[in-house]
N, C-alpha and C positions, 0 to 999 in steps of 0.2 A: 579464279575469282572466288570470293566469300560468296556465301550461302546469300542468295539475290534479298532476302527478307532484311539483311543487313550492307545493303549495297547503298555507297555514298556518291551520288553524283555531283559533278559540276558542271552546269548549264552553260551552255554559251553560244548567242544565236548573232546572224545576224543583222541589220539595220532595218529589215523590208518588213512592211506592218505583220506578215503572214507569222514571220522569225520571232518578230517580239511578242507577237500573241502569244503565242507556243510556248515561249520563254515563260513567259507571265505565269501559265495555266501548268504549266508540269511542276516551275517552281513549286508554287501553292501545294500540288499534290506529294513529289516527291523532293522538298528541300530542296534546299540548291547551297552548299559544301563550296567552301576553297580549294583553288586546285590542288595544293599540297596536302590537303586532307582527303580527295577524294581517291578511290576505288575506279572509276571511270569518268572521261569526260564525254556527254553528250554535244555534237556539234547541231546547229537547228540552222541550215541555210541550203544553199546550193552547193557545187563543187570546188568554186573560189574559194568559199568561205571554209571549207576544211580544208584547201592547200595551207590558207593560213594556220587553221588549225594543227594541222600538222608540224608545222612548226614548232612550236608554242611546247607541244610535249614531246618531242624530240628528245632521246637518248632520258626519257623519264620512266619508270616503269608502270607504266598506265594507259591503256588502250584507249581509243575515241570509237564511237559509232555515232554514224552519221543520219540524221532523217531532213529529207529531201523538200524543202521549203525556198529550191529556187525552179532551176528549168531542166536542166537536162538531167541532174541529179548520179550522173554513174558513179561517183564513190558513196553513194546513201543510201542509206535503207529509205522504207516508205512512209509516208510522214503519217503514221498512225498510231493516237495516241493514248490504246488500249492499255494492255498489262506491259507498262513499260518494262516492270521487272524482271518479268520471265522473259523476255526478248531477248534483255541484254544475259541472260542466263544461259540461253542456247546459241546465243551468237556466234559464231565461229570467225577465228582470229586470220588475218595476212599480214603479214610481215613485208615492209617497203623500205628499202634502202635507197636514200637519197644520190643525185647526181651532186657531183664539185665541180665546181666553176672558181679556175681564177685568171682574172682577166685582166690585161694590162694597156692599160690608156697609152695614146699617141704622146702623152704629155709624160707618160712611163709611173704614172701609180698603177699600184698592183691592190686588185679588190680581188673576194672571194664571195661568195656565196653557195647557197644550195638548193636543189631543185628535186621535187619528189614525180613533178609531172616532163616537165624538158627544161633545157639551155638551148635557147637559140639565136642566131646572126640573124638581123634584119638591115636593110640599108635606110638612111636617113634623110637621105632625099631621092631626087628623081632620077641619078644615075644610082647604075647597079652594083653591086657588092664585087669586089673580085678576091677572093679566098683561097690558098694553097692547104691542102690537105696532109697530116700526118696522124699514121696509127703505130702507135707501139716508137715511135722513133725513124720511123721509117716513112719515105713521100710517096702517098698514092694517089695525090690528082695535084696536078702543076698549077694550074687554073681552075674554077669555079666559077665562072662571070655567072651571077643569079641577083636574087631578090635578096638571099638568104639561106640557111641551114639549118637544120636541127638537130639537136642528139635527145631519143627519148626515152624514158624509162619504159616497162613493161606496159605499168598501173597508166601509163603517159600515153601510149601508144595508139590509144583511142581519140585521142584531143587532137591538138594544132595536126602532128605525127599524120594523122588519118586524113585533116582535110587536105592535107600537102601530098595526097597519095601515096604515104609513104606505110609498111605495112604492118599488120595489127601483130602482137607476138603476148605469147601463154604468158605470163607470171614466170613457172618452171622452169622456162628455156632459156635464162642467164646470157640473154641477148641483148644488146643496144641499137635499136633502130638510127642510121643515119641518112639523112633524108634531106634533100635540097628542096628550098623554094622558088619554083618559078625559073630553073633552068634555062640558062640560054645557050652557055654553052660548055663542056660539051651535049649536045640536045639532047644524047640518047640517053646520057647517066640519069640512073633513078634513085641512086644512093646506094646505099648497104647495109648488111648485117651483120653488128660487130661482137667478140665474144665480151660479156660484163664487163673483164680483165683489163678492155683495152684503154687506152689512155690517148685523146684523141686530140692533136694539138692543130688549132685552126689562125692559120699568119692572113691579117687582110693586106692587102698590094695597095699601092696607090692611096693612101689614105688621104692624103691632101686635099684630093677631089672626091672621093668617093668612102665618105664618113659614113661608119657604120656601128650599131648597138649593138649591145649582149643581154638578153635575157635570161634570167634563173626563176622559174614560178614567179613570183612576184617584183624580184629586183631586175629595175635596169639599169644600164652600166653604159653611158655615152661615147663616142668618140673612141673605138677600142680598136689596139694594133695587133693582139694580139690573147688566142684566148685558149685554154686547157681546160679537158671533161674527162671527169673520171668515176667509175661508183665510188662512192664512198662506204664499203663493207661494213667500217666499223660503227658506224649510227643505225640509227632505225627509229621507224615508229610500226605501233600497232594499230591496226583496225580492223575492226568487228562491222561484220556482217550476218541479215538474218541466215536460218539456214537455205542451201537450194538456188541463195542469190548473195552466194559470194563471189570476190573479184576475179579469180579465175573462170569461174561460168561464167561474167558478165562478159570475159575477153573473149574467149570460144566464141558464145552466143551473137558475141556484134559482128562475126565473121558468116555471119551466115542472113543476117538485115537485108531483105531484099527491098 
């Protein structure tokens, strides 16, 4: 980054009265820049509102940091809004490579999307999901009768991933959590650990009766027969964090919350 005394930001909060104060007040202080002109974009919400974020500057060369003006906050920094400048000066950078999703409806359109937190199967009514498993091209689980599925990223692994018991993993370790919702059968599967590499192809059974969704971060995808996840290596986004309370201590650190 350029010397912080000549740092261009763009502001962008979200809806919740906390967000647009914040917005309002830094604007005033430090300008607030178009995004193609800016140096950095500052995201002002919760976690939702930087998955959006993330988006937005996807394969752009410009970082986001995040300050924490919703609830749970673990992609944000703290929402404090001292010497913004030198903050984002010593920030230190992570690097997130998105999940792909392309998913193809019962009726056979074929959608895409991407996902920086997970893609997952949920069922859409009151019977259950039934799902065959393939990695790499090959069948590792015949059946799946569940709620549902997930495949998570690292930076993901803490969200949906965690409340589905499914387990938390470093940034580092070039893993994809897979992780069932709500197993019924077979009971005892908990999921697995897959390497980044894999390519994870999910066939639903029985769709006629037992209609089921795709999610990607924010999109969802109705009525799907059939659905593929994969990293996606070649994109990225940046995000900056303060020092001490970057995203890999955040992921270490939740493993130890008692």
């Amino acid at each position: 980054m350029t010397d912080a005394i000549f740092m261009k930001i763009h502001f962008v909060a979200s809806s919740t009265d906390s967000a647009q104060g914040a917005l309002a007040r830094l604007s005033q202080k430090y300008g607030n820049v178009r995004l193609h002109e800016a140096d950095v974009v500052v995201c002002l919400g919760g976690d939702g509102f930087m998955l959006e974020a993330l988006h937005k500057v996807l394969d752009k060369s410009i970082a986001i940091y995040g300050m924490n003006y919703g609830t749970v906050g673990f992609l944000m920094n703290a929402a404090d809004e001292g010497d913004l400048l030198q903050r984002l000066e010593n920030a230190q950078p992570s690097v997130l490579h998105p999940l792909h999703m392309t998913a193809t409806t019962v009726a056979g359109k074929v959608k895409s999307a991407l996902a920086f937190n997970d893609v997952f199967l949920f069922r859409q009514t009151r019977q259950t999901s039934r799902i065959r498993i393939e990695i790499d091209g090959r069948l590792r689980l015949e059946e799946l009768i569940c709620d549902g599925i997930i495949v998570s990223t690292p930076a993901g692994s803490t969200a949906y991933n965690l409340s589905a018991h499914g387990p938390i993993v470093p940034l580092s370790a070039n893993i994809l959590p897979l992780t069932p919702i709500s197993a019924f059968r077979p009971r005892r599967w908990r999921g697995a650990l897959l390497p980044s590499s894999a390519v994870v192809k999910l066939t639903l059974l029985d769709t006629e009766k037992r209609a089921t969704a795709a999610v990607a971060d924010f999109t969802e995808i109705r009525n799907v027969a059939e659905v593929a996840v994969r990293e996606d290596r070649s994109r990225k986004a940046t995000i900056l964090f303060d020092p001490d309370h970057g995203l890999s201590e955040r992921i270490i650190a939740e493993q130890f919350v008692t």
